[in-house]
N, C-alpha and C positions, 0 to 999 in steps of 0.2 A: 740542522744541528747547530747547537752553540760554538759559538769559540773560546774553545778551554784556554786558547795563550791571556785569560784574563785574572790566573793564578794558579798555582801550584793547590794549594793544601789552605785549608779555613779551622783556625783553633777554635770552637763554639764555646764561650765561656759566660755561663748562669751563675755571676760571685752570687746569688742570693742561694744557692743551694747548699752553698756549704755554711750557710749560718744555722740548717736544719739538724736536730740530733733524734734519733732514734728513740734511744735512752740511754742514762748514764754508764750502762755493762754491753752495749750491744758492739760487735764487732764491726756491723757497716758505719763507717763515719762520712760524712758528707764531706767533712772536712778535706778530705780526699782532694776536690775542687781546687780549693785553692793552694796546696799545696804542692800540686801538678802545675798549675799554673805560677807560681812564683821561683819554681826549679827551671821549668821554659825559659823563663821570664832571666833567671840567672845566667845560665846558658848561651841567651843570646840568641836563641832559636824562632825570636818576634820577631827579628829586626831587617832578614833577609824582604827584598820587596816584593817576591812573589807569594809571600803568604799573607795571610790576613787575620786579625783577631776580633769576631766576631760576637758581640754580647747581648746577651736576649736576658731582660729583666723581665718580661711576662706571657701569658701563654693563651691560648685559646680553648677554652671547656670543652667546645665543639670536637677538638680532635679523638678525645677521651671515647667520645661515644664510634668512633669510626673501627673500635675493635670491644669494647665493655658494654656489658649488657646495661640500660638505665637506672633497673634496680642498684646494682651495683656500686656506678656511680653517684648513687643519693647514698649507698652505704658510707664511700669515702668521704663525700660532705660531710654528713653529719658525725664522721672523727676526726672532722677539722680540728672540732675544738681541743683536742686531747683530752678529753677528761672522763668520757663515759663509755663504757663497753658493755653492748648488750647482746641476746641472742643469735640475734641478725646478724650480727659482724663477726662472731664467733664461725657460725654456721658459715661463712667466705670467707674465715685467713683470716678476717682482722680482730687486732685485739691481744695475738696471743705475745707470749714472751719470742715469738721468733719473728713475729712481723706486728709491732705494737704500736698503738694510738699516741701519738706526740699529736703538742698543738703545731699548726700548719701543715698537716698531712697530705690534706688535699691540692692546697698550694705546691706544695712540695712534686705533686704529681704531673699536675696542670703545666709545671717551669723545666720536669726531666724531658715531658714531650713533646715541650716547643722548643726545646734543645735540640733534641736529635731531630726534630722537621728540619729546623734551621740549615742541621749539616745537609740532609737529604736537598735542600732547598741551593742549597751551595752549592753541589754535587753537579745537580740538574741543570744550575747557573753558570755553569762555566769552569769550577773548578773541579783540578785534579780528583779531588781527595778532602774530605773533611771530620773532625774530628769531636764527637762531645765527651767529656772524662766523665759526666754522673749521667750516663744510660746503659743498656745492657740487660733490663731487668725484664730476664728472659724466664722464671718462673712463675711469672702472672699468667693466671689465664684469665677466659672472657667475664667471669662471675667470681673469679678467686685468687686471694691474694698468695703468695705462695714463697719460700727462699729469700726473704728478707725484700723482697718484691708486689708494688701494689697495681703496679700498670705497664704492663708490656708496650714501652717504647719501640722495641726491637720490630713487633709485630705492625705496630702501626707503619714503621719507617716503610718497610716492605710493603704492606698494600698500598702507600702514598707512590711508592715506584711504580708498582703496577700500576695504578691509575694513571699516572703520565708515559704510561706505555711500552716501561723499559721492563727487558730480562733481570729477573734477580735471584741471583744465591744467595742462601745466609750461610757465612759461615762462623762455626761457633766453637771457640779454644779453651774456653772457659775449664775449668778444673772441674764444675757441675754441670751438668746433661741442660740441655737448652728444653728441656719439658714443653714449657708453655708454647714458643714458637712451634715445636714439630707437632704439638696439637693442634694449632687455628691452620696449619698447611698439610695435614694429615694425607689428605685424598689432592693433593693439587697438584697436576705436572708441570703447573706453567713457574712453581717457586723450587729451587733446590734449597734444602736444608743439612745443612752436614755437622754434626757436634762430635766432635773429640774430647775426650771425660776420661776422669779418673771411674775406675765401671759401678755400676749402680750397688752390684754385691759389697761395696766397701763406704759409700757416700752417697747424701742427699741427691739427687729425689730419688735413689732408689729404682732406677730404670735406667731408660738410654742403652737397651744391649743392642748388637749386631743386627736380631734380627725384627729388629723394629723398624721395616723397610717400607711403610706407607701401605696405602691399602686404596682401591680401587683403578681410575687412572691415575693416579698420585705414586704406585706402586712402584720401587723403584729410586725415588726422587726424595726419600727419606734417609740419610745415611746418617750410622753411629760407628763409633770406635772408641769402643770400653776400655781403659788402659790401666792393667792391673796398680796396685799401692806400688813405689818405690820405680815405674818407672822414671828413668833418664833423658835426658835433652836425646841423644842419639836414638833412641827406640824410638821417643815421640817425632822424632826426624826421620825415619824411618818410614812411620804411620802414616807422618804428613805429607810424604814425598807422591807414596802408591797408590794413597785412599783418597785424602783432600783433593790435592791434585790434578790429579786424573780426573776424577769425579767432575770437579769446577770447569776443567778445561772440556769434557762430553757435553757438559750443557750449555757453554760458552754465554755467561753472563755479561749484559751490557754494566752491570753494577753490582759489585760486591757488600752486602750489608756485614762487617762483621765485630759480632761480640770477644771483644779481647779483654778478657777477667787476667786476671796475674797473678791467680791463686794456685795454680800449676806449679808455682816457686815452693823449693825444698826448704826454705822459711816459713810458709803459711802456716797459722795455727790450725787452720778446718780441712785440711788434706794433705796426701800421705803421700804425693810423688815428691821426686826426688831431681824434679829439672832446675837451669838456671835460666835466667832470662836471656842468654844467651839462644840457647834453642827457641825460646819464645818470638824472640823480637829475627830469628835468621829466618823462621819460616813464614813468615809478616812479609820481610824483605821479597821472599822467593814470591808469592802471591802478588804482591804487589810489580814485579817485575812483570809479569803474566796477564796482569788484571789493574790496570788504573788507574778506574775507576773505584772508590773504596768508600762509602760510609764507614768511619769506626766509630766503636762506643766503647765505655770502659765494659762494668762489669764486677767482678768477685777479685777480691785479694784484699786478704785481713792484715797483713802484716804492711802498715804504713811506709815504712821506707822501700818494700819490693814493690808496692804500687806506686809510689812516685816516680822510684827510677825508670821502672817499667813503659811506666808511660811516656815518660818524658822522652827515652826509647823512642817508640812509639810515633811520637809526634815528630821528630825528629828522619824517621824513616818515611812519613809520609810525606813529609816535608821535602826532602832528599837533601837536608842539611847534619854536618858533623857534630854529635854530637860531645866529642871528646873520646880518649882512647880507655883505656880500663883493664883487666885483667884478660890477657890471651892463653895464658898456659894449661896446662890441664893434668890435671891428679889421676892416676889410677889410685882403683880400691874403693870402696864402700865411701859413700859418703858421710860424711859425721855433722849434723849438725846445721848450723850457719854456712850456708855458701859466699857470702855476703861480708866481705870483709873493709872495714873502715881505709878508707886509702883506695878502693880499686875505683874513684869517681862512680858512672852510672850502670855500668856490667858489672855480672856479678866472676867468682872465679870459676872459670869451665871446672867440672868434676863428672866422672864418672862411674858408674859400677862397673863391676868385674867380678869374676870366678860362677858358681853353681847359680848365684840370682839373676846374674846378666843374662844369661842360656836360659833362663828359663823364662823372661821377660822377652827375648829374640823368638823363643818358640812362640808364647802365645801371639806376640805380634805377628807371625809368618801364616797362624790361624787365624785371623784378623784380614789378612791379605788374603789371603786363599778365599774365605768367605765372601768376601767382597769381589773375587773375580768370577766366579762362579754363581752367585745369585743376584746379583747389580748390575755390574758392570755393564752389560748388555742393556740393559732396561733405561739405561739413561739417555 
């Protein structure tokens, strides 16, 4: 075994990703990137010596083929160029208004998943914890581009552990059901998969229910927790506590892979809960007190300043550096609006529900947990 006293936490930062655009109306911005990185960077959060900032300018083809089918990838070359969209690309995801051909596409691919090897490669080398802000792109599968997504980083990160030997969970926070990963680990016991979602009845991709618990030896080892529109940091604190939790600690992973999207914010334009990143970033904390070992990747969250803070969160926590104090107090009643108020630094302000919707978001949670004790639990 290596010796981890050779660092804490590795920021993996790819500046050429965020010079990539979608298109002029899409809501994933690459930009993302450096944005996260110059809030870090504000912060102060480079400067401790147990961390390190890590930058990968290029990537290897090679890795692409270790989860995408060949076809495929001659599909994503040839919308390198951005300009032409044919039946082929259609027929897998690419092309349309929700996952569309810019120039440098392929490039674009090739540099998310030498990013997140990078961190896996950190990880394995001796540190804590490490961190890429543009991966996460958990709705690709092996032939299909899929949620704003054209190559499952996530998925590769995860067989690259396996192959060096280690135990690994994915765990997946994301506001959208982690689709692509819980398909290439469908039937696997030797990977845990766990995605916490706003539930498929109300949001892309339209699945991720309860009992989509794997299927052969694998059975079991696939966990979901659909969380109806409007829940709260506390119910999804709740979720995290009895399902996540437990779950990760029965199968005691040497390495945690996990997708932290920050689209779960009651800011997000593309989903309907009602959390602050408060709950986000406390259930991070609790995982990570449990589990050390941590690849993270970013993920989903359309609304630019709930993803910077987020992460910068984030990195901060994996780091075990302060990242500034912020809003503590906490509102009953309904929540209205903006959680997110100019002044409260990097958290946002604690809020909660209450009266007839909160009772009825604690019942479905408590069927959530019953479900999970009763058809899993044991299996794992």
């Amino acid at each position: 075994m290596k010796d981890i006293t050779k660092g804490k936490a590795a920021f993996v930062y790819a500046s050429r990703l965020s010079e990539f655009k979608f298109s002029p109306e899409h809501p994933f911005k690459p930009l993302r990137v450096e944005k996260v990185y110059e809030m870090c960077e504000r912060k102060g959060l480079f400067s401790d010596p147990s961390v390190k900032i890590i930058k990968v300018d290029e990537g290897n083809e090679e890795n692409l083929g270790t989860f995408h089918t060949a076809d495929y990838i001659d599909l994503l070359k040839r919308a390198d160029s951005g300009s032409d969209v044919d039946v082929d690309m259609l027929y897998h995801g690419i092309g349309t208004m929700e996952n569309p051909i810019f120039r440098g596409l392929y490039q674009f691919c090739v540099l998310s998943v030498a990013a997140t090897l990078k961190a896996v490669e950190m990880v394995t080398d001796g540190f804590e914890s490490a961190f890429n802000p543009c991966g996460g792109f958990h709705h690709a599968h092996s032939d299909r581009a899929g949620g704003f997504c054209y190559v499952n980083d996530a998925v590769i990160a995860v067989k690259k552990l396996r192959e060096l030997g280690r135990r690994v969970a994915y765990v997946d926070i994301d506001a959208h059901h982690g689709d692509g990963v819980q398909d290439a680990f469908y039937d696997d016991p030797e990977v845990l998969t766990v995605s916490i979602h706003e539930s498929g009845r109300t949001l892309f991709p339209w699945g991720g229910f309860e009992n989509e618990i794997g299927k052969g030896r694998g059975r079991g080892f696939n966990i979901n927790i659909p969380m109806e529109p409007d829940t709260d940091d506390e119910v999804f604190t709740l979720l995290f506590n009895d399902i996540v939790m437990d779950s990760v600690r029965r199968f005691a992973p040497d390495v945690i892979v996990g997708q932290f999207g920050t689209d779960t914010s009651a800011t997000d334009p593309l989903t309907h809960l009602k959390m602050t990143n408060n709950g986000y970033i406390e259930a991070i904390e609790l995982m990570h007190k449990s589990f050390p070992k941590i690849v993270a990747l970013g993920g989903g969250g359309y609304n630019m300043k709930s993803v910077v803070n987020g992460w910068t969160l984030l990195w901060a926590e994996l780091a075990g550096l302060d990242a500034g104090g912020g809003y503590g107090g906490a509102i009953g009643g309904v929540l209205m609006g903006d959680s997110s108020i100019e002044g409260s630094d990097l958290r946002d302000m604690r809020s909660y529900l209450s009266g007839p919707k909160k009772k009825e978001l604690i019942q479905s949670a408590d069927k959530l947990i019953s479900y999970y004790k009763e058809k899993i639990q044991l299996l794992i």
